[in-house]
C-alpha positions as CSV (number, residue, x, y, z in Angstrom):
1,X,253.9,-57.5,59.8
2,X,257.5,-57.7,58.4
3,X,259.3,-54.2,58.4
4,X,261.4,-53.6,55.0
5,X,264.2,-51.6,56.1
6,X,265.7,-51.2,52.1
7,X,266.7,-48.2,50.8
8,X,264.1,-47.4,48.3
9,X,265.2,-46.5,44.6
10,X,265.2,-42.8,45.1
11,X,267.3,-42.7,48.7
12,X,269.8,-45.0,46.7
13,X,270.7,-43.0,44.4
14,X,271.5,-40.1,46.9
15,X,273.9,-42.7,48.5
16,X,275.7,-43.5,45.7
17,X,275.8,-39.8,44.9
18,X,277.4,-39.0,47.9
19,X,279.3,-42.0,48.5
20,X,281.3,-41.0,45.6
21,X,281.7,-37.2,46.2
22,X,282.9,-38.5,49.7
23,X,285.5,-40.9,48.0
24,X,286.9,-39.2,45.1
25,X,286.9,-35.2,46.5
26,X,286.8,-35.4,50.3
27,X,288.9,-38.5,51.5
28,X,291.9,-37.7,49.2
29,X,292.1,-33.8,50.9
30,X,290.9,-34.8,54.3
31,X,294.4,-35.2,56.1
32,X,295.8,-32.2,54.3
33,X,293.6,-29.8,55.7
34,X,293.0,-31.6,58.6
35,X,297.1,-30.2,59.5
36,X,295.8,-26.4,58.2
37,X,293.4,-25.3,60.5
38,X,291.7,-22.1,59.0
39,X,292.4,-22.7,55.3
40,X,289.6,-23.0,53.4
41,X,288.9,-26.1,51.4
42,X,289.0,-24.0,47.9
43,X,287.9,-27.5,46.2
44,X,284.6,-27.6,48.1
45,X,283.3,-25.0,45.5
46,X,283.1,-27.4,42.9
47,X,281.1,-30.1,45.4
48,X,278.9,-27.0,46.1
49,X,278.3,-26.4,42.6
50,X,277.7,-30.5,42.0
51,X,275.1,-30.4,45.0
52,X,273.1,-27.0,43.5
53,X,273.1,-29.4,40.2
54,X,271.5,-32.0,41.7
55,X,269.2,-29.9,43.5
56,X,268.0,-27.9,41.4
57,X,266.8,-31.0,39.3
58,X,264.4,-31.3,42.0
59,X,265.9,-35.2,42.4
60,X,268.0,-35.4,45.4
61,X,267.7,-33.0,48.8
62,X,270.6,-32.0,50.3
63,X,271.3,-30.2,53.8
64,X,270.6,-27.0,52.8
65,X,268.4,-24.6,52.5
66,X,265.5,-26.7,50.9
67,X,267.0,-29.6,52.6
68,X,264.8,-30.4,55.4
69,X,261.6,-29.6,56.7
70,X,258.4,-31.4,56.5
71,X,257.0,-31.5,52.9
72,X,253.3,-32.4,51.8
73,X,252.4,-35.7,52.2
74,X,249.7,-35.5,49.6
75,X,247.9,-38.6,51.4
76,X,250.5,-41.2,51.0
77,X,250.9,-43.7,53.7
78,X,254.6,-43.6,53.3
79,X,256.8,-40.7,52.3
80,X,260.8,-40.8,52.0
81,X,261.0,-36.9,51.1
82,X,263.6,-34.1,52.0
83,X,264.4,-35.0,55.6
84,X,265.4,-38.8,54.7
85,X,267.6,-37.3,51.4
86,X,269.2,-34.9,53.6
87,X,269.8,-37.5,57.0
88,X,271.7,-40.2,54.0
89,X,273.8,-37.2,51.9
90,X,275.1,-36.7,55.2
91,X,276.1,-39.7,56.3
92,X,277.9,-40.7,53.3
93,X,279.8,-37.1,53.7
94,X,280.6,-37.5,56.7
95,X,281.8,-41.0,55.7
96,X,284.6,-39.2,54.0
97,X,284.5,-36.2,56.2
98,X,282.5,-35.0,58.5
99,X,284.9,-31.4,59.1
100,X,285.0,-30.9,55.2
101,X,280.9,-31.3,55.2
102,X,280.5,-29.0,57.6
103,X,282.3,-26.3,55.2
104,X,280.7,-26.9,52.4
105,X,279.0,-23.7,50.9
106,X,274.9,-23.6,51.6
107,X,275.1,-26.7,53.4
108,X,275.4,-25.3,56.9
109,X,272.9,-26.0,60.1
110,X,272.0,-22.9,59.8
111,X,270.2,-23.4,56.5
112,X,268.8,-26.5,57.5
113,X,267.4,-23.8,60.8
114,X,265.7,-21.6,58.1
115,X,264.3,-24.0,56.4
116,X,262.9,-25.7,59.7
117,X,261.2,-21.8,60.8
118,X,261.0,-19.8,57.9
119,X,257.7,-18.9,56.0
120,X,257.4,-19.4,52.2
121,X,257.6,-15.4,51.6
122,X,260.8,-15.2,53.4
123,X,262.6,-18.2,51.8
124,X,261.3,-16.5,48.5
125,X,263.0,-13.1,49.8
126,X,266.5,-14.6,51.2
127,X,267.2,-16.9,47.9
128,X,270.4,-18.4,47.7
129,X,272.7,-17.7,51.5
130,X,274.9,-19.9,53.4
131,X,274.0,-19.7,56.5
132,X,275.6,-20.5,60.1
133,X,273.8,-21.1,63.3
134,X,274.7,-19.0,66.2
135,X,273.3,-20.2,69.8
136,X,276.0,-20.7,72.2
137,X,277.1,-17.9,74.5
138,X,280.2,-17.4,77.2
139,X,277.6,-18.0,79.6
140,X,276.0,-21.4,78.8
141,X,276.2,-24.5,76.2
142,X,273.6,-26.7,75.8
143,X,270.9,-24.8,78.2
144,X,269.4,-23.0,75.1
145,X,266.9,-20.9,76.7
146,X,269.9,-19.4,78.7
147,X,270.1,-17.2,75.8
148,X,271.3,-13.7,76.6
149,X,271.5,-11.6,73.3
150,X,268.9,-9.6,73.2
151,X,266.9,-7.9,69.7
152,X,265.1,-5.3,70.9
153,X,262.7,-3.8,68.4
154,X,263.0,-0.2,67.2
155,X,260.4,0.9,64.5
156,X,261.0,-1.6,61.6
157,X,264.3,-2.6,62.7
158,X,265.5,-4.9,65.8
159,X,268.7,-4.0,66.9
160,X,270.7,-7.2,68.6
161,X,273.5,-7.3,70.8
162,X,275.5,-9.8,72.4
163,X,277.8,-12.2,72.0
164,X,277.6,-16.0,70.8
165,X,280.8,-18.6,70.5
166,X,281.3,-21.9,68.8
167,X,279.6,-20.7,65.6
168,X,280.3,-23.5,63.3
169,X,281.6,-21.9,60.0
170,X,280.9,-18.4,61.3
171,X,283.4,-16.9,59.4
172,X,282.6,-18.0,56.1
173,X,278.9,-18.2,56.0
174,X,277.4,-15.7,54.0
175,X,274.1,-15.5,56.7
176,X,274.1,-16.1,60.3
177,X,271.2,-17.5,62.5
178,X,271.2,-15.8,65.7
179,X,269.0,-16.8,68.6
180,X,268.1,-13.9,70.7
181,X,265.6,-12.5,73.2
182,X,263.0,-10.1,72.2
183,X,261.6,-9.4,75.6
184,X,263.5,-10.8,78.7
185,X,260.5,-10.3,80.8
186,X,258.6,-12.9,79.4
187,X,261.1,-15.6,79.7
188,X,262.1,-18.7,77.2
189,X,259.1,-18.1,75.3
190,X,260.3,-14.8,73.7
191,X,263.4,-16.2,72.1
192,X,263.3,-15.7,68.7
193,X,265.3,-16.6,65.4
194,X,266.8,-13.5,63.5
195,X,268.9,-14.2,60.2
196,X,271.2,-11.4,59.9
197,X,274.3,-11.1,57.4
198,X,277.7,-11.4,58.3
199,X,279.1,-8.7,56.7
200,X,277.1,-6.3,58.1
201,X,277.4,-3.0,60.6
202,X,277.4,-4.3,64.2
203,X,278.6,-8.0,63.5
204,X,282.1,-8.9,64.6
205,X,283.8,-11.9,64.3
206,X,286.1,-11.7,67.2
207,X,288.4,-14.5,66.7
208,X,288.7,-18.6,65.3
209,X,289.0,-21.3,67.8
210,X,291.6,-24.0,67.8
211,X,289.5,-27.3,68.2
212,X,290.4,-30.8,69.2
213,X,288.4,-31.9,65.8
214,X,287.0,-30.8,62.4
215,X,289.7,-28.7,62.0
216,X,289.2,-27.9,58.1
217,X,285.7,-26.4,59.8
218,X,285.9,-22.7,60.8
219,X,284.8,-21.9,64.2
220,X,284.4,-18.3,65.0
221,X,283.3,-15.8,68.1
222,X,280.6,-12.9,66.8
223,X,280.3,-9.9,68.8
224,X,276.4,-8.3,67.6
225,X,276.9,-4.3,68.5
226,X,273.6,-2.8,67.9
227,X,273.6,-4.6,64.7
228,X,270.1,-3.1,63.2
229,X,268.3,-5.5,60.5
230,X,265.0,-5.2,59.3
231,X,262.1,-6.7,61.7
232,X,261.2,-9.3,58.5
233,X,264.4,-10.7,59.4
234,X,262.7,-12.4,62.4
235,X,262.2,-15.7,61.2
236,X,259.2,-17.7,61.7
237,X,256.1,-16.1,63.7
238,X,257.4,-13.0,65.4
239,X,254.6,-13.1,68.1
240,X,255.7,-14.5,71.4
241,X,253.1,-17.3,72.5
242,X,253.9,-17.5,76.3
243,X,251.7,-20.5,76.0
244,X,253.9,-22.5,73.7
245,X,256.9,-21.8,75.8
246,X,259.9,-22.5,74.2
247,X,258.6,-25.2,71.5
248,X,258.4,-23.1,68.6
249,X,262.2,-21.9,68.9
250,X,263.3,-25.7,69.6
251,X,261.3,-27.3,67.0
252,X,264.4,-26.4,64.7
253,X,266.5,-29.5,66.5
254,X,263.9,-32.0,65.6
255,X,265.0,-31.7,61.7
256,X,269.2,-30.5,62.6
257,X,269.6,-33.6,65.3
258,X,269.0,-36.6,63.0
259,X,271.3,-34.6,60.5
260,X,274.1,-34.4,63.2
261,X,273.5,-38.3,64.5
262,X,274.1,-39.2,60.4
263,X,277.4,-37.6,60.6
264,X,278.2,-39.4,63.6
265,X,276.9,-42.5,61.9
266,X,278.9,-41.9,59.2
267,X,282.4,-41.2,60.9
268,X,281.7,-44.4,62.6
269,X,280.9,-46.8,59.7
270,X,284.1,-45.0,58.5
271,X,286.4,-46.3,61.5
272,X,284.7,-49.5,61.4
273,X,285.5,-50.1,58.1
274,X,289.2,-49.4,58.1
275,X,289.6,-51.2,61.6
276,X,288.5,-54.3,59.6
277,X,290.5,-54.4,57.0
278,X,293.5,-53.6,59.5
279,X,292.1,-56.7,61.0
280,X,292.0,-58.7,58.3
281,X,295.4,-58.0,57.4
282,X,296.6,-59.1,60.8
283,X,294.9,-62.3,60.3
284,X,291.8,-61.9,62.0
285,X,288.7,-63.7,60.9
286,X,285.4,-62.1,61.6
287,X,282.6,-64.6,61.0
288,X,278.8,-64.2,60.8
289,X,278.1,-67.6,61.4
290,X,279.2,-68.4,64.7
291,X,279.0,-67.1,67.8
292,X,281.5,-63.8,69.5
293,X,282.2,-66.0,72.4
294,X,283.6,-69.0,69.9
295,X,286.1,-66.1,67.9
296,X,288.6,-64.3,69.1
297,X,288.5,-61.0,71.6
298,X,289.1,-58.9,68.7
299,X,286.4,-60.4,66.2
300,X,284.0,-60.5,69.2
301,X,284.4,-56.8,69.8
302,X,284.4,-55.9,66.3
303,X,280.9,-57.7,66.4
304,X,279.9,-55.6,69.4
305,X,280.8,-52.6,68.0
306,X,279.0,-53.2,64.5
307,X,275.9,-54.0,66.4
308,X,276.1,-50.6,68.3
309,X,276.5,-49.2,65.1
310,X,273.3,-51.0,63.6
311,X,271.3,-49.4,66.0
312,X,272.7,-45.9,66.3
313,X,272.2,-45.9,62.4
314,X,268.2,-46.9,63.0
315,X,266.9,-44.7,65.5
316,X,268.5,-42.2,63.4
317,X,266.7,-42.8,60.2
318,X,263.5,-43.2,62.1
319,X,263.7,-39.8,63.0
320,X,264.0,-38.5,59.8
321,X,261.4,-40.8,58.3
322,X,259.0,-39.5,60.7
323,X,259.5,-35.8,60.0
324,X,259.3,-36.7,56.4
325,X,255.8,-38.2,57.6
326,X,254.6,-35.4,59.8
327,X,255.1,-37.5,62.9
328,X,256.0,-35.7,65.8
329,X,259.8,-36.8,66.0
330,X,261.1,-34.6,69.0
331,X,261.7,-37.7,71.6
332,X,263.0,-39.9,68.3
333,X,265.8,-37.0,66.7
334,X,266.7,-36.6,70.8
335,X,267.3,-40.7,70.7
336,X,268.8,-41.0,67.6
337,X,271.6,-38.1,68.5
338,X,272.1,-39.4,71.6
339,X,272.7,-43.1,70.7
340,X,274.7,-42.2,67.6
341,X,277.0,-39.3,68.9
342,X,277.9,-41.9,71.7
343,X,278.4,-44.5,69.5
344,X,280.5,-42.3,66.9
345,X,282.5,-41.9,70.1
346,X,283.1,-44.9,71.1
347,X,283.6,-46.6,68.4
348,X,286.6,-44.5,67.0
349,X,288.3,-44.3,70.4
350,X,288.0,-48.4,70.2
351,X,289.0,-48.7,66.5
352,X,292.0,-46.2,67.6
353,X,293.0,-48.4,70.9
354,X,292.5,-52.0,68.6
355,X,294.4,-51.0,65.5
356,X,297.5,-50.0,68.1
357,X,300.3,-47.8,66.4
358,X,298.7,-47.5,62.9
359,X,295.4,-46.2,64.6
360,X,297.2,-43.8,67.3
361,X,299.9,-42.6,64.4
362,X,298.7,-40.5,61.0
363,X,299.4,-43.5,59.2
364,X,295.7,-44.1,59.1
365,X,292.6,-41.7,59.2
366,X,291.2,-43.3,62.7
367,X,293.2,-41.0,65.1
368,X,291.4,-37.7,63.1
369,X,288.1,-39.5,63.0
370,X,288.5,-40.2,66.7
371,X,289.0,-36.4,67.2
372,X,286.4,-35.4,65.2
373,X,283.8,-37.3,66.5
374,X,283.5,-35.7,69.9
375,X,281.9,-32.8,68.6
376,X,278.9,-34.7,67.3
377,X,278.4,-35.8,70.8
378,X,278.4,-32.1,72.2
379,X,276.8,-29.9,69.5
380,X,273.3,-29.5,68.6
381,X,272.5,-30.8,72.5
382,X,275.2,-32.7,74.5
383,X,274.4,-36.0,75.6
384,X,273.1,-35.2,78.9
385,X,270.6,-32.4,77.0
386,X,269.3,-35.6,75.2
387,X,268.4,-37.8,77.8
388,X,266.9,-35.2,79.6
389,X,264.3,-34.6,76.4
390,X,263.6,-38.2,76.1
391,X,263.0,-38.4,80.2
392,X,260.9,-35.2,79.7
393,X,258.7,-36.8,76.5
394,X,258.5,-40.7,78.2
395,X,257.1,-38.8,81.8
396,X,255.4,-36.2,80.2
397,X,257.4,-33.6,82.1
398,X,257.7,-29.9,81.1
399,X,261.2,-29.0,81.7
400,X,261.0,-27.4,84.6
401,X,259.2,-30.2,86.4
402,X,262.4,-32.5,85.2
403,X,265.8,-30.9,85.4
C-alpha cells in the first residue's frame, strides 16, 4: 500500500499561515532582540491577536490552549485535527524563530499542559490565560518524579511550597503550571498538576536567567511560599491512583514533545536553507541526480544532513498524527524529540562550522540558530530521558526495572 505523505488542504493552509507570520514579523526582529535579553518582544501582541483570529474561526489550531489534545474522531479512519495544526504552526515559527515563539502570548507549553489534563468544566472556568509550565527544581532536571514542591491540602485550598527554575516565560505568563506532590508518602503517583496565577500571594519570581539561547524568551526562578489556591485548581483527576503510577501526570509530554521536536525541525530547515544558498554562492552544486560520493565533500554533507533532517521531520509528524488519531503515541513523541532535538543540533553546529566566518560571525542568523537549538535538545526530556522511554516501551519495562 503506497503511503501519501502530502500535506492535506487544511494543514497547508496553517503552513502558509505561519510561514508568513514567521517571515514578515519574526525574522526581521529576531537579531535585535536576540542582543536584548529580557525585553519583551512588544510586536508579538499583534501575532497574538492574528493567532486568536484564526482561532477563533475554528479553522486553524495553534499551540495554545485549545491547541492540542486529542479531539473526537467521530469514526473517521484518518483524522489531521489539533495536534497535527499545532505540531506544523510551530515548525514554521520556529522557522523564523523559535525564542520569539516561545514568547508569544497564550502560546506557551504550559497551555498546551492544560489542555493535555484539564476537564471540560475547568477549561470553561479558566477562559483565556497564558500559561507557563513549571517542573524543574534546584534538585533535579529531567528526572520528573524527583519533584519536591509539595501542595498540601487545607480545607478547599492546597497550599504549595517550593521552588522550581528554568520556567520558560515565567515572568510574563499570566498562569503558571506547577507540578507538585500532594502526599510524599505515596511516591510518583501523587504528583499532581496545580494552575496557579502568577501574580498571586506566595508566588515569587526570584530572578531571570542568562541563557546560551532563546534569549528574546524569559526564563525565570519562582519561589511558591504557602501560596494557597482553591483545590479546583488541581488539574485533571485529583485522586491519586497508586496503580497508574506516574502515567497520568506524564501523559502531558506525549502532546508538548512532538511540539518541541517541530521547533527543532524548524530551526533546522532554517540553517539548512541559508547554508545552501551560502553554498551556492560559493559555487557549490548540489545535485539530486547523482550520487554524494560523485560531488564534492560539501554537497555530500549537505545531502547527509538534509536526509537527517527528512527523518527527524517524520517521526515527528507521526507522533502528532497519532494523538490526533487516539493512538497511543508515548514511545513515537519520545522518538520524534529525541531524533529531532539531535538533529536541530547538529545540523546548526554543521551549517555554522561549513559556512566558516559568515556562519561563526552575526553576519548571518546560523551562529543564534546554533545557540538556540540546544535547548530543544534538553527541555521537555533531555536526550538521554528519551531513549530511556523508548528502551522502557520496546522491553516493556516499568521504569524502575530499566534505569
Amino acid at each position: 500500500m503506497a503511503i501519501n505523505l502530502e500535506m492535506p488542504r487544511k494543514l497547508r493552509a496553517v503552513i502558509e499561515k505561519g510561514h508568513q507570520g514567521a517571515a514578515e514579523m519574526l525574522r526581521p526582529i529576531s537579531r535585535k532582540y536576540d542582543l536584548s535579553e529580557h525585553a519583551y518582544p512588544v510586536e508579538l501582541d499583534t501575532l497574538a491577536t492574528l493567532f486568536e483570529g484564526i482561532s477563533a474561526a475554528k479553522t486553524i489550531s495553534f499551540a495554545g490552549a485549545d491547541g492540542v489534545g486529542g479531539g473526537d474522531v467521530d469514526g473517521k479512519t484518518n483524522i489531521n485535527g489539533a495536534n497535527m495544526s499545532a505540531l506544523v504552526n510551530a515548525l514554521e515559527v520556529s522557522w523564523g524563530d523559535v525564542a520569539l515563539l516561545l514568547s508569544i502570548p497564550y502560546q506557551g507549553l504550559g497551555n498546551a499542559a492544560i489542555s493535555s489534563v484539564a476537564t471540560k468544566e475547568q477549561l470553561d472556568r479558566l477562559g483565556k490565560v497564558w500559561a507557563s509550565m513549571a517542573i524543574t527544581e534546584p534538585s533535579f532536571g529531567s528526572d520528573s518524579a524527583a519533584v519536591t514542591t509539595t501542595a498540601v491540602l487545607d480545607g478547599d485550598e492546597y497550599v504549595i511550597n517550593g521552588e522550581k527554575i528554568y520556567v520558560t516565560a515565567g515572568s510574563r505568563a499570566s498562569h503558571i503550571v506547577v507540578w507538585a506532590s500532594v502526599d510524599k508518602s505515596l511516591g510518583r503517583a501523587a504528583i499532581k498538576s496545580f494552575i496557579v496565577p502568577r501574580e498571586h500571594p506566595g508566588v515569587t519570581v526570584e530572578r531571570l536567567e542568562h541563557k546560551l539561547g532563546i534569549k528574546a524568551s524569559d526564563t525565570a526562578a519562582i519561589r511558591f511560599e504557602n501560596a494557597r489556591i482553591p483545590k479546583e485548581n488541581l488539574l485533571g483527576d485529583p485522586e491519586v491512583k497508586v496503580d497508574k503510577g506516574f502515567g497520568g501526570v506524564m501523559e502531558t509530554f506525549d502532546n508538548t514533545r512532538p511540539i518541541v521536536a517541530a521547533m527543532a525541525v524548524g530551526v533546522a530547515r532554517a540553517a539548512l536553507e541559508e547554508l545552501r544558498v551560502i553554498l551556492t554562492e560559493a559555487g557549490i552544486e548540489i545535485s539530486y541526480d547523482k550520487p554524494a560520493h560523485a560531488q564534492s565533500a560539501a554537497a555530500a554533507e549537505f545531502l547527509r544532513m538534509e536526509a537527517e533532517w527528512e527523518s527527524g521531520y517524520l517521526l515527528t509528524v507521526r507522533s502528532a498524527w497519532q494523538a490526533d488519531n487516539k493512538i497511543p503515541n508515548s514511545k513515537e513523541a519520545s522518538m520524534g524529540k529525541a531524533k529531532a532535538a539531535r538533529v536541530g543540533s547538529d545540523i546548526t553546529l554543521k551549517a555554522v562550522e561549513m559556512a566558516g566566518t559568515v556562519g561563526y560571525s552575526e553576519q548571518s542568523l546560523l551562529e543564534k540558530w546554533a545557540r538556540d537549538s540546544k535547548i530543544l535538545d534538553i527541555f521537555e526530556g533531555t536526550q538521554q530521558i528519551q531513549q530511556l522511554v523508548v528502551a522502557r516501551r520496546l522491553l516493556g519495562l516499568s521504569s524502575s526495572e530499566l534505569k
